[in-house]
LOTIBA-988343 format. One record per residue (C-alpha): x, y, z. Coordinates in steps of 0.001 Angstrom, whole numbers, plus 500000, padded with zeros to 6 digits. Example, Ala and Ser with C-alpha at 12.3 -4.5 7.8 and 13.67 -1.06 7.14 Angstrom:
<nodes>
512300495500507800
513670498940507140
</nodes>
This chain:
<nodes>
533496600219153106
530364599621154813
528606602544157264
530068606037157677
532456607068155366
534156610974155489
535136612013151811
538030614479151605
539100616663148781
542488618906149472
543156621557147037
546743623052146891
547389625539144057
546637623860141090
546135619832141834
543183618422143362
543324615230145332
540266613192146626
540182610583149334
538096608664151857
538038607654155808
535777606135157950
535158608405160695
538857609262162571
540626607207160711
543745607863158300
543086609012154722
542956606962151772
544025609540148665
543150608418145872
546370608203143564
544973610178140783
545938614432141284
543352616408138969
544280619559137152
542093622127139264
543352625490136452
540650623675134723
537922625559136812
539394629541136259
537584631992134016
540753632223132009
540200628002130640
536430628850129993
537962631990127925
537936631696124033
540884633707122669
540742635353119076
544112637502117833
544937637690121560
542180638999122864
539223637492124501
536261636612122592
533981634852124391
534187634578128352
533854631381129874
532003631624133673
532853633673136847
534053631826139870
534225628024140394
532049626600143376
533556623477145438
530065621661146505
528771618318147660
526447616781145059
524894613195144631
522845612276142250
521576608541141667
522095607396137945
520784604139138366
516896605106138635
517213602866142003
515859605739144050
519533605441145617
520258608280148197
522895609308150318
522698611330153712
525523613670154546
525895614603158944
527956617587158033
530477619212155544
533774621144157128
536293623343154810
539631624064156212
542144626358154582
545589625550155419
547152627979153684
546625630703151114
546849627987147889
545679624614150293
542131623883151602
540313620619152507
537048619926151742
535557616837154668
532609615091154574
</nodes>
């Protein structure tokens, strides 16, 4: 896909979905759905005898991040970034 491209992430309850659009057009989801419990406190938790041990982090963040691994000096240049919650377990993350 050559020129603008809109990336979208939904989130409802537990699965994660990512896609991609040019600008207005229909979604392309990507067919893989991602486990999103994977990002709670309670998976970062160690548990010893039932009780936790070790605490894992506080909070998961949802953010746009590129970063070229290629050493090309590659770059990309984002216009604007839009979240939408459709619900009290469904957002949308568009790029």
């Amino acid at each position: 896909m050559h020129g603008p491209v809109e990336l979208h992430a939904a989130l409802d309850g537990p699965r994660l979905r990512f896609g991609r659009s040019a600008p207005g057009a229909a979604v392309t989801w990507w067919p893989e759905v991602l486990d999103a419990t994977v990002l709670s406190d309670e998976h970062g938790t160690e548990i010893v005898d039932g009780v936790p041990e070790v605490w894992g982090f506080t909070g998961a963040f949802f953010g746009l991040w590129v970063q070229d691994l290629t050493g090309g000096d590659a770059y990309a240049d984002f216009d604007r970034t839009t979240y939408r919650r459709r619900g009290p377990h469904h957002a949308d993350l568009i790029t």
